[in-house]
C-alpha positions in Angstrom: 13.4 16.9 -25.4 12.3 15.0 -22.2 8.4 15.3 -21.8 6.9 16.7 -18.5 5.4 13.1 -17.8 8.7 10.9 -18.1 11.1 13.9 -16.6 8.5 13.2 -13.4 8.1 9.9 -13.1 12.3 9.6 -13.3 12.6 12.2 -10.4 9.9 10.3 -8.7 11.4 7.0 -9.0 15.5 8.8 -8.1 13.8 10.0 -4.5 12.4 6.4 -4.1 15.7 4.8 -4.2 16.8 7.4 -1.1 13.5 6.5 0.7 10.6 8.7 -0.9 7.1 7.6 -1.1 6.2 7.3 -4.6 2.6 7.9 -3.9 2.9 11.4 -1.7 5.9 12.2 -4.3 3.5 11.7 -7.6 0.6 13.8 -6.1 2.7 17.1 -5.3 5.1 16.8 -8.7 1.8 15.9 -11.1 0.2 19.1 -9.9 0.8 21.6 -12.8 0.6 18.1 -15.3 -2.2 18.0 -17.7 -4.2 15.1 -16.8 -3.1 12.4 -19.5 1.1 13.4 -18.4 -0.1 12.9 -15.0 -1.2 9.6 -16.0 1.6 8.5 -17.7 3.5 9.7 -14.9 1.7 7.4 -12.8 2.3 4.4 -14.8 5.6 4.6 -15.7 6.5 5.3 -11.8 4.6 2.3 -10.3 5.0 -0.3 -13.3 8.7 0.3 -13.1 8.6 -0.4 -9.0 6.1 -3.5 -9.6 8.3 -4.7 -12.0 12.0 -4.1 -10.8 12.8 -7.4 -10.5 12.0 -8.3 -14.1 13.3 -5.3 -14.9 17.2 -5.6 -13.1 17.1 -9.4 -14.8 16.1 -7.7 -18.4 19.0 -5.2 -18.2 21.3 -8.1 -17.5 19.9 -10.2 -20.0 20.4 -7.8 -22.5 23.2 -5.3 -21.5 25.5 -8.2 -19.9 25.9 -6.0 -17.1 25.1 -6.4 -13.3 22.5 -3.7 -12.7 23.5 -3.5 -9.4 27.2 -1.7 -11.1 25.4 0.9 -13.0 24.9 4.8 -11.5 21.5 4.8 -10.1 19.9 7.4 -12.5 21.4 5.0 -15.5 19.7 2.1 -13.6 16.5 4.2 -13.6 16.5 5.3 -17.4 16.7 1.5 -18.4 13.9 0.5 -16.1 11.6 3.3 -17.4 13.0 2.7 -21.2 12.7 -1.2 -20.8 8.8 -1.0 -19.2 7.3 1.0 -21.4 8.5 -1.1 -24.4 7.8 -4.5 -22.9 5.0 -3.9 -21.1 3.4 -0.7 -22.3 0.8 0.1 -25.1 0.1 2.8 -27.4 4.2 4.2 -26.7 6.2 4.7 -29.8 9.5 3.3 -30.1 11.8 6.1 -30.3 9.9 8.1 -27.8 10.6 5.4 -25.1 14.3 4.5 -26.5 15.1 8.6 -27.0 13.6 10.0 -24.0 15.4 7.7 -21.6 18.9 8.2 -23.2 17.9 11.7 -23.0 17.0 11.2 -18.9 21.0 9.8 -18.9 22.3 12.9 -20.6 20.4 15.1 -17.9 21.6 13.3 -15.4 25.6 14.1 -16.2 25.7 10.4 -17.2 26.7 11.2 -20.6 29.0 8.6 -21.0 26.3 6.0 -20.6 24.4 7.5 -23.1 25.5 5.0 -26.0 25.0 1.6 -23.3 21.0 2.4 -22.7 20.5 3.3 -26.2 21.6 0.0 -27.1 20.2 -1.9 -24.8 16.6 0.1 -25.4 16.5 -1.0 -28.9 17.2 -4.6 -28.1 14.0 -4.8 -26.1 11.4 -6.9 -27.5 7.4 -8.2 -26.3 8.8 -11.8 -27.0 8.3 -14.0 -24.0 11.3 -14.7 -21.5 12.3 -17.4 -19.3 12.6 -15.9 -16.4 15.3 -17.7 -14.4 13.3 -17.9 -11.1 9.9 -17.3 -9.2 10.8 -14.5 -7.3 12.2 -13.1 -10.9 8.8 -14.2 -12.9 6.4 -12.9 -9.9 8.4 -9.5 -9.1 8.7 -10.2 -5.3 11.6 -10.7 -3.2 12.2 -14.6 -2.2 12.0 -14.5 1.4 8.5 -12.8 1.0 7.7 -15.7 -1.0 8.5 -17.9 1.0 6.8 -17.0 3.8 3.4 -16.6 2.1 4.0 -20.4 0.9 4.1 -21.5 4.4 1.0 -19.5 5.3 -1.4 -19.9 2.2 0.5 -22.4 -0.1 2.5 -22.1 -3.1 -0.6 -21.6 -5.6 -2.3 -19.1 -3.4 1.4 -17.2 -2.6 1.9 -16.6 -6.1 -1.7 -15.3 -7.1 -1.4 -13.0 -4.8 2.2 -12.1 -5.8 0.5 -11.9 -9.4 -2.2 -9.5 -8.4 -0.1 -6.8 -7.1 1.4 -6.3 -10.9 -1.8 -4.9 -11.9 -2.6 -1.4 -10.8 -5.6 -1.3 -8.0 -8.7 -1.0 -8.4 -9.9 2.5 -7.4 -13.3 2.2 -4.3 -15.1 4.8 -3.2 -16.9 5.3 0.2 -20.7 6.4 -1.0 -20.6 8.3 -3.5 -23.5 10.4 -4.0 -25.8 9.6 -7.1 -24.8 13.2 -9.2 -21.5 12.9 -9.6 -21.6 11.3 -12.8 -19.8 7.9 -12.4 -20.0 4.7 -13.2 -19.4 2.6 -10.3 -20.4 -1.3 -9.2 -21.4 -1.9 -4.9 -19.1 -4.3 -3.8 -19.1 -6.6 -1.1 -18.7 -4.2 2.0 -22.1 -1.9 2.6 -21.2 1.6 1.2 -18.0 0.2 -0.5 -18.7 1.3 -4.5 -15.6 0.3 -7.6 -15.2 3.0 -10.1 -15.4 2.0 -13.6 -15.6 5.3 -15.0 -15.3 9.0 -14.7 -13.3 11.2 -12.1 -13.4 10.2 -8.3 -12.6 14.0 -7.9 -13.5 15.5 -4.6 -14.8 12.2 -3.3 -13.7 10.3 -0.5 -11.5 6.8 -2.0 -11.1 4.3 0.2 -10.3 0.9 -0.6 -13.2 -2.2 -0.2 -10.7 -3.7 2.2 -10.5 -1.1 4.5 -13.7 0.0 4.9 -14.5 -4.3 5.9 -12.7 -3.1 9.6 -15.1 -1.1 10.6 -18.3 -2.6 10.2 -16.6 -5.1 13.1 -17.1 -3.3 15.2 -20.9 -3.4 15.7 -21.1 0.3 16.1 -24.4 2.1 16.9 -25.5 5.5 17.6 -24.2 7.0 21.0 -21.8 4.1 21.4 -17.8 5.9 22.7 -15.3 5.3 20.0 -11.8 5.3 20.6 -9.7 5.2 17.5 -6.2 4.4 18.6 -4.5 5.0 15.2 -6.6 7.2 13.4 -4.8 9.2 10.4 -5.4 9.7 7.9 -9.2 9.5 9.4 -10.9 7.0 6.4 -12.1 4.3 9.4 -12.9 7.6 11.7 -15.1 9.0 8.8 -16.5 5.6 8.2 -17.1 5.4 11.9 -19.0 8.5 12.2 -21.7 7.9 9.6 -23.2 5.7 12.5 -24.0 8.8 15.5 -21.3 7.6 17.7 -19.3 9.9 20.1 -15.7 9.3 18.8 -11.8 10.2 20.1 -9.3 10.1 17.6 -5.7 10.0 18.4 -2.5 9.4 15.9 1.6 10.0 16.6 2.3 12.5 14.0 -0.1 15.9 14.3 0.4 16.9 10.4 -1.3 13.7 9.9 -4.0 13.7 12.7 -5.0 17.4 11.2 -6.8 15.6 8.6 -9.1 13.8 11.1 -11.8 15.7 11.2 -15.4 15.7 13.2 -14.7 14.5 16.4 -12.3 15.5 19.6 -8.5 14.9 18.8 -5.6 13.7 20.5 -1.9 13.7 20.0 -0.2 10.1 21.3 2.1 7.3 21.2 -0.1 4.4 21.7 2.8 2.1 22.5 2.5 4.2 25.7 0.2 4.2 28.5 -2.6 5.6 27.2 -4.1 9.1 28.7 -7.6 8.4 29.4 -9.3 7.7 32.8 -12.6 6.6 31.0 -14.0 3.3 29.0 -14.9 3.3 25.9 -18.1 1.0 24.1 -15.4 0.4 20.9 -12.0 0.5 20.2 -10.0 0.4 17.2 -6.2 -0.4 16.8 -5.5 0.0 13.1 -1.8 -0.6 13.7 0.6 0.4 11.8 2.1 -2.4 9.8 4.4 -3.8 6.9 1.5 -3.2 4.4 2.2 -5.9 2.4 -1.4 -6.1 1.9 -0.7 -3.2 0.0 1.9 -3.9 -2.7 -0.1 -2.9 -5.9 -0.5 0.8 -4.4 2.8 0.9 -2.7 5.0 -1.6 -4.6 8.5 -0.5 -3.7 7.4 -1.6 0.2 8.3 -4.7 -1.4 12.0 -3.8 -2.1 12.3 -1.9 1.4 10.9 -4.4 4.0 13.5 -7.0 5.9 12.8 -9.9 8.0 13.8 -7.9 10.9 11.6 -5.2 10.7 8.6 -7.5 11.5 9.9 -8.4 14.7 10.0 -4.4 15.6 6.7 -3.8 14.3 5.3 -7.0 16.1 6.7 -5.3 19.2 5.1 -2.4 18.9 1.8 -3.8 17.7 1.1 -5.5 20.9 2.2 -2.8 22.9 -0.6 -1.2 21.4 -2.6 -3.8 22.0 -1.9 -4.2 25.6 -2.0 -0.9 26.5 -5.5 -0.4 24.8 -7.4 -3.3 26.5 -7.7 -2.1 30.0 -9.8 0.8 27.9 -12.6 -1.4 26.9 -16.0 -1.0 28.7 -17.9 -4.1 30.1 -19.3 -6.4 27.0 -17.7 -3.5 24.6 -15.5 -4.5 21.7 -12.2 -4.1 20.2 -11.1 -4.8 16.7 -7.3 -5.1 15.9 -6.7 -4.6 12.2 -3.9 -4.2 9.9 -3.1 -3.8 6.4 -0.5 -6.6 6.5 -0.6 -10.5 5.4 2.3 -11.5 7.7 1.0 -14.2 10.7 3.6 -12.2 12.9 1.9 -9.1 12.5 -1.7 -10.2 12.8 -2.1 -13.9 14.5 0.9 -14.5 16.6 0.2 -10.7 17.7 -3.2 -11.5 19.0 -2.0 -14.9 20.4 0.5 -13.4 22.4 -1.8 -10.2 23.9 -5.0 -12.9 24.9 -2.0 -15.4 26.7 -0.9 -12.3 28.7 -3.4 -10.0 29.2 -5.9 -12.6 30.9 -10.0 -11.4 30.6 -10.0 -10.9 27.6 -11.3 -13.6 24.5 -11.0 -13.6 20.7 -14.5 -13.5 19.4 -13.2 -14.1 15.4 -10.6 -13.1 12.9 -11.3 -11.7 9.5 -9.2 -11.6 6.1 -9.4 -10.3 3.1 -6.4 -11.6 0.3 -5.4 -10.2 -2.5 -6.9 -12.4 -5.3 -9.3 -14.3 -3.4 -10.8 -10.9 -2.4 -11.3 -7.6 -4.3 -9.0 -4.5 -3.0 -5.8 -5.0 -0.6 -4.9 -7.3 2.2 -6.3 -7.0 5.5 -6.5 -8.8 8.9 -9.0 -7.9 11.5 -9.5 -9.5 14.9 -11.9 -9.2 17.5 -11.7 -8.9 21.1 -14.1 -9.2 23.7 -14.0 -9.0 27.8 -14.8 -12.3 29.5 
């Protein structure tokens, strides 16, 4: 027998290999779990994507075998069978060994049945020398690398080190009776839960809701938010009486901005609006590698190249939103990213070509230095 939470977190972690989202994935297939399967679900699914390098290099080390030669839903069995014996508590031996030959079997890989059960019951807690840094921190070298440049070797891999641990779950003001135990954090409004069910209540994390207090917003100020879903910084805006537009690409996303007047765009376009606004916001979208402990297997998808197209589009954004801004108004440029391409050399290149415009400061938040994910915030002013 395969139980509901492991049978899920295997399909979960199948459709990630052909380019799923784990997150949306775990949320519609956990539906009809009871909560603690759910759970497990959840662990199983992102430990295994945190992990995959030490995972790949533990297969090898004890199965001989490249895992790179193995059927993908063999590859996936070990991973799950391997995780929750190293690095799992509380999970009996045979169910973590039997159920993942089992998940072979079901997957018409009969034949490799007898090659995971013996590498399963191989696996041990004793302590590995991992053969390289990329290996011991989970993270692909050139990603590494990169971060060395930018923050240093010892900074690179704490934060390399802090996207192994699950995140922290923040709330956006909760109200006093729902029953939870929470701590304020840095960011007004921002709240950690310690305890109970964040059912029903709005979770955003401490890093995010740091954009939009930027902004300086106050009541009857124009708002334009240039990439607004899933609506968190429109919500957040909102609390403070302003008059707010909210526009996003995709309208199944921008249908969950609510409160305010709507509008489908591409913002690396010319933008639609004959007006000024008092405040703009340019979330862009990004890499998110300031958010690889909720969405570890960006990680494995990301290539050098695909910061260069994203950097393209970012100051398209940027450029095109600019002429928007009313006299002594504001605009803050953020991203969930920690790449200098993405965040820096993007502002750097709009201020050298747009001309009246000034950088009034830049704002970060880092993984391990700071509580929640990465961010980068930068903000513009007219001359």
């Amino acid at each position: 027998m395969i139980s509901p939470a492991r049978r899920v977190a295997f399909d979960v972690l199948e459709r990630v290999e052909g380019g799923a989202w784990a997150s949306d994935l775990l949320v519609a297939m956990s539906e009809q779990l009871a909560s603690c399967d759910a759970g497990l679900a959840r662990e199983i699914t992102f430990g295994c994507l945190r992990r995959q390098a030490q995972l790949d290099f533990l297969i090898r080390f004890y199965s001989g075998r490249d895992p790179a030669s193995l059927d993908a839903p063999v590859r996936t069995a070990l991973r799950m069978g391997i995780y929750q014996r190293r690095y799992m508590d509380r999970i009996p031996a045979h169910a973590a060994v039997g159920e993942s030959v089992e998940l072979v079997k079901a997957a018409k890989k009969r034949s490799a049945a007898g090659l995971a059960n013996a590498v399963l019951r191989k696996v041990t807690r004793e302590e590995i020398a991992w053969p390289d840094r990329p290996t011991a921190l989970s993270m692909p070298r050139w990603i590494l690398e990169r971060w060395d440049e930018q923050f240093g070797p010892e900074i690179s891999a704490r934060i390399a080190e802090a996207f192994l641990s699950p995140p922290e779950t923040w709330l956006r003001n909760p109200p006093l009776e729902a029953g939870l135990t929470i701590e304020q954090g840095d960011v007004p409004g921002a709240y950690r839960l310690v305890s109970g069910e964040a059912r029903g209540l709005r979770v955003q994390d401490i890093g995010s809701q740091a954009v939009v207090p930027l902004l300086g917003l106050r009541p009857g100020h124009t708002f334009l938010d240039l990439c607004a879903a899933p609506g968190n910084k429109t919500a957040q805006a909102l609390e403070t009486g302003i008059q707010a537009v909210a526009c996003d690409l995709h309208l199944h996303r921008l249908r969950h901005v609510a409160g305010c007047d709507r509008v489908l765009l591409d913002a690396t376009q010319p933008l639609p609006f004959a007006r000024r606004f008092d405040r703009i916001l340019v979330d862009a979208p990004c890499s998110g590698t300031g958010t690889l402990g909720r969405n570890p297997e960006i990680r494995w998808r990301l290539r050098l190249a695909d910061l260069t197209d994203l950097h393209v589009r970012q100051v398209a954004m940027l450029m095109h939103a600019l002429p928007l801004l009313a006299p002594d108004g504001r605009l803050v440029y953020s991203t969930c990213s920690l790449q200098r391409e993405e965040n820096e050399e993007v502002v750097a290149e709009v201020i050298g070509n747009a001309g009246g415009f000034v950088l009034s400061g830049t704002y970060r938040r880092t993984p391990a230095l700071h509580a929640g994910d990465g961010f980068f915030a930068a903000v513009l002013t007219s001359e």
